[in-house]
C-alpha positions as CSV (number, residue, x, y, z in Angstrom):
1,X,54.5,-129.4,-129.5
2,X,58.5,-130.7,-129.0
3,X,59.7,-129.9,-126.1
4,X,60.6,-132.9,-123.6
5,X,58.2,-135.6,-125.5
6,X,60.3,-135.2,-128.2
7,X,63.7,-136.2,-130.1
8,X,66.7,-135.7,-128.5
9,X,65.4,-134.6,-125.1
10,X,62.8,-137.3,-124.5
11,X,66.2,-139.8,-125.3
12,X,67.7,-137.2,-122.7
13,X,64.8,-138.0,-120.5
14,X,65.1,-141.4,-120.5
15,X,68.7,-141.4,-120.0
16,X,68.4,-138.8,-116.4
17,X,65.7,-142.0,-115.7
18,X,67.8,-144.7,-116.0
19,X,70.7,-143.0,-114.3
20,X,68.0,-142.3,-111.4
21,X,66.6,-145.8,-111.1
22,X,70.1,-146.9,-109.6
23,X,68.2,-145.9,-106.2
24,X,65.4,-147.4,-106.8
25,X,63.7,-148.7,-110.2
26,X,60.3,-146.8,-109.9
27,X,62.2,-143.6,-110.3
28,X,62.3,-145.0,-113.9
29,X,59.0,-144.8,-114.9
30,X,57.5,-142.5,-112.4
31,X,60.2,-139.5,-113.4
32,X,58.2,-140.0,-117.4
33,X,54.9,-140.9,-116.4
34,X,53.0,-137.4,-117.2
35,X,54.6,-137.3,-120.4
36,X,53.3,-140.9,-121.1
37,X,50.1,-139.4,-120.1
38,X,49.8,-137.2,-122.9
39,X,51.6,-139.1,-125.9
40,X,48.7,-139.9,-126.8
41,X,47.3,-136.5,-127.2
42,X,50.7,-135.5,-128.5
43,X,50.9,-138.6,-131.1
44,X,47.0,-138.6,-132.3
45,X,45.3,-135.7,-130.7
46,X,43.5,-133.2,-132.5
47,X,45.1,-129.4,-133.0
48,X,42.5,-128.4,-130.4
49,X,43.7,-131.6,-127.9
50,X,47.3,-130.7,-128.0
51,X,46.9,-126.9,-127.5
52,X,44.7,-127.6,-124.6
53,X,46.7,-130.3,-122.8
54,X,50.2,-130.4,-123.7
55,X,51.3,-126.4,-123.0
56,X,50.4,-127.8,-119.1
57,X,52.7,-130.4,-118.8
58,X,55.2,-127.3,-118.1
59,X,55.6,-125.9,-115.1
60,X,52.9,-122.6,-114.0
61,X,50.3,-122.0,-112.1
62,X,48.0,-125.0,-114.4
63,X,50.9,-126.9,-114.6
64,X,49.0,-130.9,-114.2
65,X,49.9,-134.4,-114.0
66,X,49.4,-137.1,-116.4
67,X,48.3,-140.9,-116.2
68,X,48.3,-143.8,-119.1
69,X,45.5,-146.1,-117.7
70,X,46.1,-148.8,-120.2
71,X,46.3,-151.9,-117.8
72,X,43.4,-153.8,-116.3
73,X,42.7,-156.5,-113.2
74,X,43.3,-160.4,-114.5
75,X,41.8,-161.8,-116.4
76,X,42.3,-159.1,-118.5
77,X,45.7,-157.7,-120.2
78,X,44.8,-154.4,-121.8
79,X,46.7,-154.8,-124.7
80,X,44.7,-155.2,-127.4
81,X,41.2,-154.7,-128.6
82,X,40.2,-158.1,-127.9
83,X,41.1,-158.1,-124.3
84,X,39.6,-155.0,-123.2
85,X,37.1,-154.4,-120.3
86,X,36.8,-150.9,-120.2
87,X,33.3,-149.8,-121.8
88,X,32.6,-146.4,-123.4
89,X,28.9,-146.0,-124.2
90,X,26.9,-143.1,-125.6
91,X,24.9,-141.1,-122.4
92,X,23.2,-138.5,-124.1
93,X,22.8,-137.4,-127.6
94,X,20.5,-134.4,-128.4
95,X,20.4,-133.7,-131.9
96,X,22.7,-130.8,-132.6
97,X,24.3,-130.5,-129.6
98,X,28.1,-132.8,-129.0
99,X,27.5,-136.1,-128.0
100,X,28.1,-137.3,-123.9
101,X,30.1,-140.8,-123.5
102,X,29.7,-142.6,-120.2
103,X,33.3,-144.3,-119.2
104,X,34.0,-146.9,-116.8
105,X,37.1,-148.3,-116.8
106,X,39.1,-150.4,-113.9
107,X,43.0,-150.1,-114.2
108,X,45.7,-151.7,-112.7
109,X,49.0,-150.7,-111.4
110,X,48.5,-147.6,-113.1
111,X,51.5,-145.1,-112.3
112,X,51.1,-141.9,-110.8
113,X,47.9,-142.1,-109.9
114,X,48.3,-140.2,-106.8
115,X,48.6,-137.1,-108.4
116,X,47.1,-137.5,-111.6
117,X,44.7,-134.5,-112.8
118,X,44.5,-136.0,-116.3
119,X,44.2,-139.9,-117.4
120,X,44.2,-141.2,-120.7
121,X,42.3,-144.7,-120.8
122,X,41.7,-147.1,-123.2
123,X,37.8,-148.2,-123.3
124,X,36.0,-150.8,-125.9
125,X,32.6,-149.8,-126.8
126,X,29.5,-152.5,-127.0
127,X,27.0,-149.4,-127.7
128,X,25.6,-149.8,-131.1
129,X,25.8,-145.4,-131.4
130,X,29.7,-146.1,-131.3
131,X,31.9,-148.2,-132.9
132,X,35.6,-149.7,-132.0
133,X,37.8,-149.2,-129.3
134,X,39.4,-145.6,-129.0
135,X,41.1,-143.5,-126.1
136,X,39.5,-141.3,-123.7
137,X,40.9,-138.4,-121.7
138,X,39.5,-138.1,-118.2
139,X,40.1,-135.0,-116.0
140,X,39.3,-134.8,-112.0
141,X,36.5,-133.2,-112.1
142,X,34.5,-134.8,-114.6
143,X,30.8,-135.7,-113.2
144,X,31.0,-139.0,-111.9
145,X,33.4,-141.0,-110.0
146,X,37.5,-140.6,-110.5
147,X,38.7,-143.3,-107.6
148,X,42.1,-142.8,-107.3
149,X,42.1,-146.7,-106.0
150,X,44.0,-149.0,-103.6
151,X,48.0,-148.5,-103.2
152,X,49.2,-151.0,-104.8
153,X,51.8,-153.1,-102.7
154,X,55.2,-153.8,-104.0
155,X,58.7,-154.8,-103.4
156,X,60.4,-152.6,-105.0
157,X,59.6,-149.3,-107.0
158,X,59.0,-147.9,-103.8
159,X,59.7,-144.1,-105.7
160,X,56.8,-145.0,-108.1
161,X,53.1,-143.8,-107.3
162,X,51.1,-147.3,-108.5
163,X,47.5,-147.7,-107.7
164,X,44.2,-149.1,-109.3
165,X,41.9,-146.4,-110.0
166,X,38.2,-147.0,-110.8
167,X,36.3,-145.1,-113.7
168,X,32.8,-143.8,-113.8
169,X,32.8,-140.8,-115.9
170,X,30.7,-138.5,-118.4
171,X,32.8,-137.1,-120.6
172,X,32.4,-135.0,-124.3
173,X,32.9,-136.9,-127.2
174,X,35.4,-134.5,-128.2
175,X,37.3,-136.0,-125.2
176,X,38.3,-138.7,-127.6
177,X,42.1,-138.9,-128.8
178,X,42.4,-137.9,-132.5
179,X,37.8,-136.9,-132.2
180,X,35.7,-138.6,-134.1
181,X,33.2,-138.6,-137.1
182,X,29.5,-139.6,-137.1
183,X,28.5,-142.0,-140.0
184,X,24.9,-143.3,-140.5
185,X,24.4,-142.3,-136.8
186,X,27.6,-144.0,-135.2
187,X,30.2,-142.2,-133.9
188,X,33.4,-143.2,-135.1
189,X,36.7,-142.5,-133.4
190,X,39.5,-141.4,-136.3
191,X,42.2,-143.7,-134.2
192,X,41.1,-147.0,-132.7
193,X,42.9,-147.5,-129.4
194,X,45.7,-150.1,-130.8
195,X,46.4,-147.5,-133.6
196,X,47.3,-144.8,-130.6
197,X,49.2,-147.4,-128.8
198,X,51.3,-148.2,-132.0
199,X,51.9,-144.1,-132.6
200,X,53.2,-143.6,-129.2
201,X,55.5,-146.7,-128.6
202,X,56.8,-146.4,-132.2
203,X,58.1,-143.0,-131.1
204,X,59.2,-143.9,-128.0
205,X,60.9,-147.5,-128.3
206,X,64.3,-146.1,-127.1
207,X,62.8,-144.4,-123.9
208,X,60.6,-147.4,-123.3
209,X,63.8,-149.6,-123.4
210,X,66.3,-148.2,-120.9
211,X,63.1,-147.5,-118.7
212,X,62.8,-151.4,-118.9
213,X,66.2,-152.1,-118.3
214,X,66.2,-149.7,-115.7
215,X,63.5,-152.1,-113.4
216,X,66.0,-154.5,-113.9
217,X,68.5,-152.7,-112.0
């Protein structure tokens, strides 16, 4: 589970990103935004997660794109628990059988969102049947409503697919990055969202740096 989300080629990544944004800065993050997609899956995800996802980030007939919906409309930032407006919330539950989660979640200036087959989201929960904050994937497909959103206007970046897609989706708990555990009832994610956040920027503080420095070009 290396290849180009890891080591020296994700630094070579960055570097073929940087060198691209000199024609326009979105090429910077919309040239890395699948693999951003999936860090989480890569960083936290469970063995069954990152055999099912990752192997079709390359190219092939499945081959999919990725999107990291952490930001959300003012007032809120996304970047912490505290903050969050996304809501995951237990649907169904039948005794025996894996649990369905309802997610709705609005982001905003999400990147590649025009193509996106897969979106990882960060949602809070305020259902008493699950605790914390985790993260979610979402596939088109899933029953519900995946709105790719408005095009979101900008200056420059004009290279990088931004839009702010609304959520609606039921989804199986085993959907959630890293799974989860049930305790006195309560589902429990094994990795809050912040702790998935920390695991992927950790990793990737050198990419994340010259893809900033690139938007400044």
């Amino acid at each position: 589970f290396g290849g180009r989300c890891a080591g020296q080629k994700n630094l070579a990544a960055a570097l073929v990103a940087f060198e691209m944004a000199w024609v326009d800065g979105g090429a910077a993050t919309s040239s890395l935004a699948s693999l951003l997609g999936l860090a989480p899956v890569l960083r936290c995800g469970t063995e069954e997660q990152r055999r099912h996802y990752l192997p079709r980030l390359l190219p092939g007939a499945e081959q999919v794109r990725a999107a990291f919906a952490l930001t959300e409309p003012l007032p809120y930032a996304g970047v912490d628990k505290g903050v969050l407006s996304g809501k995951v919330r237990v649907a169904e539950w039948v005794e025996g059988e894996e649990p369905v989660l309802r997610v709705q979640k609005r982001g905003r200036f999400i990147t590649n969102m025009d193509f996106a087959d897969v979106v990882t989201v960060a949602v809070e929960s305020d259902d008493p049947r699950l605790f914390g904050s985790c993260m979610v994937i979402l596939e088109r497909g899933d029953q519900g409503t995946f709105d790719r959103g408005a095009v979101t206007r900008k200056l420059v970046h004009q290279l990088s697919s931004t839009r702010d897609p609304v959520f609606d989706l039921l989804v199986p708990a085993s959907r959630i990055v890293g799974g989860y555990r049930v305790e006195h009832g309560v589902i429990v994610p094994n990795h809050s969202h912040g702790r998935v956040l920390e695991a992927v920027f950790r990793r990737s503080r050198v990419p994340v740096g010259l893809m900033t420095s690139a938007k400044l070009l």
